[in-house]
NUKEVEX-786925 format. One line per field, with one value per residue (C-alpha): residue in one letter; x, y, z. Coordinates in steps of 0.2 Angstrom, whole numbers, plus 5000, padded with zeros to 4 digits. Example, Ala and Ser with C-alpha at 12.3 -4.5 7.8 and 13.67 -1.06 7.14 Angstrom:
BEGIN
aa <- A | S
east <- 5062 | 5068
north <- 4978 | 4995
up <- 5039 | 5036
***
This chain:
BEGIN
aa <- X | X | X | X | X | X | X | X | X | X | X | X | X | X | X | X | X | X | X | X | X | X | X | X | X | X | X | X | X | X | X | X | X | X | X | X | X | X | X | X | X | X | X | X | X | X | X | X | X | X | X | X | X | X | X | X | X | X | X | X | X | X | X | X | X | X | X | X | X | X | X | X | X | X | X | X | X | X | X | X | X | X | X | X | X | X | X | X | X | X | X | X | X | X | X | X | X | X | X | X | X | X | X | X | X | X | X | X | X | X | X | X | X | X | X | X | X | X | X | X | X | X | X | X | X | X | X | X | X | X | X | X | X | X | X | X | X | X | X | X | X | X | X | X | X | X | X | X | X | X | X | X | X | X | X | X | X | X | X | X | X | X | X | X | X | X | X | X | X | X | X | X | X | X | X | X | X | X | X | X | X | X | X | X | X | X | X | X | X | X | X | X | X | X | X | X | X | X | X | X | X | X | X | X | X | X | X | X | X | X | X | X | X | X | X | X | X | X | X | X | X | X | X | X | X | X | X | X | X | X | X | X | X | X | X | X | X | X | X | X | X | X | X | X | X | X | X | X | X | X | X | X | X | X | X | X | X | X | X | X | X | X | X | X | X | X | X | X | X | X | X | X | X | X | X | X | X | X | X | X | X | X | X | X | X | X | X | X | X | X
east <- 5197 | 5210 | 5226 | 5237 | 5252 | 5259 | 5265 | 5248 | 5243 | 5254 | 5248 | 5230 | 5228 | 5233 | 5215 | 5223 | 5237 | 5232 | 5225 | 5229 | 5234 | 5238 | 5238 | 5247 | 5244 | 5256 | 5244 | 5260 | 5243 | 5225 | 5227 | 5216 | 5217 | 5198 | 5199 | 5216 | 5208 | 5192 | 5202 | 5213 | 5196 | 5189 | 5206 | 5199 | 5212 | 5201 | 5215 | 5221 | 5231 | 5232 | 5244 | 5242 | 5248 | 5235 | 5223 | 5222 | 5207 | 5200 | 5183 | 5169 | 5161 | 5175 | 5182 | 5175 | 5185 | 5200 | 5212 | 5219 | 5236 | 5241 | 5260 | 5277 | 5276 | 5290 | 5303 | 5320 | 5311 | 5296 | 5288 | 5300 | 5302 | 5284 | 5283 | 5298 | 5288 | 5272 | 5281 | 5290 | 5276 | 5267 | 5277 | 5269 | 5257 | 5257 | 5259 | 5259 | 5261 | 5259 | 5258 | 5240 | 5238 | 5246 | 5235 | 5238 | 5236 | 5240 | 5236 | 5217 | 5215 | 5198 | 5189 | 5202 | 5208 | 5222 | 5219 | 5219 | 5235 | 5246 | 5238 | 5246 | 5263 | 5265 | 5259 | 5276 | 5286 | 5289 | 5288 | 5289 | 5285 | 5292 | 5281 | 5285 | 5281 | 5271 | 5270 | 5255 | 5251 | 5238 | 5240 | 5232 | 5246 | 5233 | 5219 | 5227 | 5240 | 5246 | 5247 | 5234 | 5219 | 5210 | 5198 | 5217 | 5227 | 5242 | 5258 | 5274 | 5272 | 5291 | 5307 | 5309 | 5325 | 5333 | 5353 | 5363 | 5362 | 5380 | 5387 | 5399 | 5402 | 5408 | 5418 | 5402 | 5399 | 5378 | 5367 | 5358 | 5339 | 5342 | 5340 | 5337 | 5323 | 5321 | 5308 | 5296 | 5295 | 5311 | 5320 | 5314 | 5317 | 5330 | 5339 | 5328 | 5328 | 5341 | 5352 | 5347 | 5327 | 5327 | 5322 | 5307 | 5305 | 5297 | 5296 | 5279 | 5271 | 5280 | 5277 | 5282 | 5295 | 5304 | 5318 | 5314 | 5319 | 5315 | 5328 | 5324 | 5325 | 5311 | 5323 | 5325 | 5342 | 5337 | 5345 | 5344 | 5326 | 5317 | 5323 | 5324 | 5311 | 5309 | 5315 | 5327 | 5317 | 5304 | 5296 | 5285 | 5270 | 5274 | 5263 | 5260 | 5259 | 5251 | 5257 | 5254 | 5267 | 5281 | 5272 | 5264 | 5282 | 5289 | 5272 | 5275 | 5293 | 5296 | 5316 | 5307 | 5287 | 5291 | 5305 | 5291 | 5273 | 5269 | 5275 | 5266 | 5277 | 5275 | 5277 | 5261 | 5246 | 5231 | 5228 | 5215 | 5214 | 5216 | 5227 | 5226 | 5234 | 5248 | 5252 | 5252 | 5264 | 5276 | 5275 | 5267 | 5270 | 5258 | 5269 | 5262 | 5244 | 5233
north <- 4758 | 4771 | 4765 | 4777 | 4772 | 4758 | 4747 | 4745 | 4743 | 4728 | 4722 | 4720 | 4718 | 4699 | 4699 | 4715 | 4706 | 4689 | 4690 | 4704 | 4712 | 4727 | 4745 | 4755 | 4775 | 4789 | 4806 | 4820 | 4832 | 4833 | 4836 | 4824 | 4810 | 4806 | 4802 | 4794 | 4782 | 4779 | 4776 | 4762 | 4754 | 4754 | 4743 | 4729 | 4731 | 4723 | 4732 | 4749 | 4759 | 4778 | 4782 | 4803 | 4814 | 4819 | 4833 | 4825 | 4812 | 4803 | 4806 | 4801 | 4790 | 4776 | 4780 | 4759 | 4752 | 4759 | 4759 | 4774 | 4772 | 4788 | 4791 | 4806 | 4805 | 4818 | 4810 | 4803 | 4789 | 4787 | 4776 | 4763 | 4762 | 4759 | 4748 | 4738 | 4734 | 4731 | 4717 | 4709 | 4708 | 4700 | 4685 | 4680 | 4696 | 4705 | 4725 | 4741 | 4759 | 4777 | 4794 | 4804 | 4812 | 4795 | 4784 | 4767 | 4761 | 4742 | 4737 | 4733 | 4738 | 4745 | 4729 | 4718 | 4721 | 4721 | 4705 | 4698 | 4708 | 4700 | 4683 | 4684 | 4690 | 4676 | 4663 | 4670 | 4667 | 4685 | 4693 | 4712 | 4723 | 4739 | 4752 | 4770 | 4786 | 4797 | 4816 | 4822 | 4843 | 4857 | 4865 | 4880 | 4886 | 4900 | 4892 | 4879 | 4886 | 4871 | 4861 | 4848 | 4848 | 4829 | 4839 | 4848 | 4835 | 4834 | 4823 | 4821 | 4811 | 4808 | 4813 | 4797 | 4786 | 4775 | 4773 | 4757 | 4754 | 4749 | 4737 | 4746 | 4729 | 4723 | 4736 | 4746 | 4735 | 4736 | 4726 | 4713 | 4717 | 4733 | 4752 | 4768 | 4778 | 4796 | 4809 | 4820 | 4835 | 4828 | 4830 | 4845 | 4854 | 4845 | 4860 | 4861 | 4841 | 4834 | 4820 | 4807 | 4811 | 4810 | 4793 | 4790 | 4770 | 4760 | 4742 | 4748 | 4730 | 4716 | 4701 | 4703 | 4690 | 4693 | 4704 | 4712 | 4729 | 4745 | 4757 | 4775 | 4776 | 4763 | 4747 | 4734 | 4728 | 4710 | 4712 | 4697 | 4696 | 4711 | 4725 | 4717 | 4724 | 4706 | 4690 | 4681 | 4675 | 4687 | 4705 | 4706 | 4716 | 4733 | 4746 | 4765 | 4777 | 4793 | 4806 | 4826 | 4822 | 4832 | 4845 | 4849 | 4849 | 4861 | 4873 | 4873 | 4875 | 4896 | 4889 | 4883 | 4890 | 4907 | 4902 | 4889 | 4898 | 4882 | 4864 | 4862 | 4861 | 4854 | 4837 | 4838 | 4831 | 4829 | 4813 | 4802 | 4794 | 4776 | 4761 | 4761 | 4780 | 4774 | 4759 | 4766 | 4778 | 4765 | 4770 | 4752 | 4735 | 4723 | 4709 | 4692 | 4697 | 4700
up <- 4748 | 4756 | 4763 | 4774 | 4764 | 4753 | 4768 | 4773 | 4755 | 4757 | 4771 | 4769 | 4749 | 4744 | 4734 | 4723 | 4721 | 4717 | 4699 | 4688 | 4678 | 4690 | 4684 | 4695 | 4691 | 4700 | 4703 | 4703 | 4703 | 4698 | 4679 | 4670 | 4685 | 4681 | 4661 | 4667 | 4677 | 4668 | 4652 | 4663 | 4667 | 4653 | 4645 | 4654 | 4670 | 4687 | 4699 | 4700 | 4711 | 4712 | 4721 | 4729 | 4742 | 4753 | 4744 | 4726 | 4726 | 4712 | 4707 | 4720 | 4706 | 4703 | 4720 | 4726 | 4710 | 4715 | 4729 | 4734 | 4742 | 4749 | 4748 | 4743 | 4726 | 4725 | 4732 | 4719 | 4709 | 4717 | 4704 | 4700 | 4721 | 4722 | 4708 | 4713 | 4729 | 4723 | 4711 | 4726 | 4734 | 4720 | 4711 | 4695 | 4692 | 4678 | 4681 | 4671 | 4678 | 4674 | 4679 | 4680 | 4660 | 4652 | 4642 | 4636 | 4619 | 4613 | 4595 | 4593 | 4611 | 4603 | 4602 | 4614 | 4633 | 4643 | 4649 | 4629 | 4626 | 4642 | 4640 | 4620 | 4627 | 4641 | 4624 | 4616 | 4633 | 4635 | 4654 | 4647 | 4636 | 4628 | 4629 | 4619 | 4629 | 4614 | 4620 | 4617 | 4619 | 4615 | 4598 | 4606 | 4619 | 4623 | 4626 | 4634 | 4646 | 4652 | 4639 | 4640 | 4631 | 4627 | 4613 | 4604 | 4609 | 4595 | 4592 | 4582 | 4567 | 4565 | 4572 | 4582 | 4583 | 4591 | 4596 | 4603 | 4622 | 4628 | 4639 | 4651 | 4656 | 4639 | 4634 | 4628 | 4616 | 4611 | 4621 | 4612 | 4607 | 4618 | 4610 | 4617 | 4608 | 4608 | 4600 | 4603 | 4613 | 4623 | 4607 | 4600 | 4617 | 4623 | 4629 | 4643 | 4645 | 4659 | 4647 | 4659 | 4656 | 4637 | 4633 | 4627 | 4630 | 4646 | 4652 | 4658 | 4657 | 4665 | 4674 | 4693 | 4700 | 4719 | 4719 | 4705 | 4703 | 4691 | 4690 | 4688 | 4670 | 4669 | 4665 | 4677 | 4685 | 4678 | 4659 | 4654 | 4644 | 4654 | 4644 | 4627 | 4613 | 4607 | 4606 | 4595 | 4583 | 4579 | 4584 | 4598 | 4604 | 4610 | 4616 | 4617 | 4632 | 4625 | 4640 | 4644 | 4657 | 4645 | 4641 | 4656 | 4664 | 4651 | 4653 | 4672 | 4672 | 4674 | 4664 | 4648 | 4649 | 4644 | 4629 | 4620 | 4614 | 4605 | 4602 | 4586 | 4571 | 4552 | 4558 | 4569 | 4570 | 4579 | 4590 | 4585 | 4600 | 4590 | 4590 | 4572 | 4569 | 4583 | 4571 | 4556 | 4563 | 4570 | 4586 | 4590 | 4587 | 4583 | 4582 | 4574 | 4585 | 4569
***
């Protein structure tokens, strides 16, 4: 179904918004927005939104399982603005979001679903969950001029770390169960990175509740448990978004495309597009879901 914007979305969508989980996808172009949503479907999610401007369209083929909300996608924080919405609209549904090139990865998410994975998470009385954004790029920078190739696809097997979030409210004292992580190709190119852009972690999964509000550097305004890594008495699940999104940026930005001829280094590695590589790297969680 097409919708002229977001407030007609709204409007006429309760069945959407009455089960879940939700999976809400930003198109900021056409790059890989087919395998981006059928790799969405196929993690079990019954609802997605693409939001696009007018001119990028979804594939004809999958165009009925979807629904196409047209809307600026450029504007200052237009995903956590839309996502804020969509979760005040929608008490009690459980929500995750993207951009077009970003893929999802939960531990075993092989063999079990999104559905199997939130279901787990609401068992341990948790609303969110930590996602880390994992950059993925082309090894072949020639063959592959903007960076995004699904059959060369690489990523950084270390150089990630994480520093204390402070309180500025507490003296900046560290929050509790709170860090910031960094890595990747937002480390390794910081220099063309803005400060506030170089984190690496997301509350991409969370359950929606009125007034909710995601802030634009994807934590929500409600600290007390929604920004948390995981609760006080053990680790929780935590999940991966395997994303072109960095790369494709720093290809398509005239300041930083003709400085970097390739982002692979000794610490690279191709992606095996598996939960199982993603845990044994640490760059997810499986928590006490065996």
């Amino acid at each position: 179904m097409i919708h002229k914007d977001l407030d007609s979305f709204l409007a006429t969508s309760s069945t959407a918004l009455a089960k879940g989980p939700l999976a809400v996808i930003m198109a900021e172009d056409a790059v890989e927005l087919g395998s981006t949503l059928r790799h969405h479907l196929a993690a079990g999610f019954p609802e997605i939104v693409l939001l696009a401007p007018e001119g990028i369209d979804p594939p004809e083929d999958i165009l009925d399982r979807l629904h196409l909300v047209r809307h600026d996608v450029y504007a200052d924080a237009a995903l956590p603005e839309a996502v804020s919405r969509i979760a005040d609209a929608a008490p009690g549904l459980w929500i995750y979001y993207c951009y077009n090139a970003e893929y999802l990865f939960f531990p075993f998410c092989e063999s079990r679903g999104i559905r199997d994975l939130v279901a787990f998470h609401a068992e341990e009385r948790r609303e969110a969950m930590l996602t880390y954004v994992i950059d993925l790029y082309a090894g072949d920078l020639d063959r592959y001029g903007n960076a995004v190739s699904l059959e060369d696809a690489h990523l950084d097997r270390s150089g990630y770390y994480a520093l204390a979030r402070k309180d500025e409210a507490k003296a900046w004292a560290p929050k509790e169960r709170q860090l910031d992580f960094f890595g990747g190709l937002r480390w390794r190119f910081e220099e063309h990175i803005p400060w506030t852009k170089r984190k690496i972690d997301r509350i991409s999964i969370f359950k929606a509740k009125k007034g909710l509000r995601l802030r634009p550097d994807f934590t929500f305004a409600d600290e007390e448990e929604m920004n948390t890594y995981a609760c006080p008495w053990h680790n929780n699940l935590t999940a991966a978004i395997c994303s072109f999104r960095t790369a494709k940026a720093l290809r398509s930005n005239p300041g930083s495309r003709f400085d970097i001829h390739s982002f692979r280094w000794h610490n690279s590695v191709p992606f095996d597009w598996h939960s199982q590589q993603l845990m044994d790297l640490g760059l997810m969680e499986p928590g006490q879901w065996f």
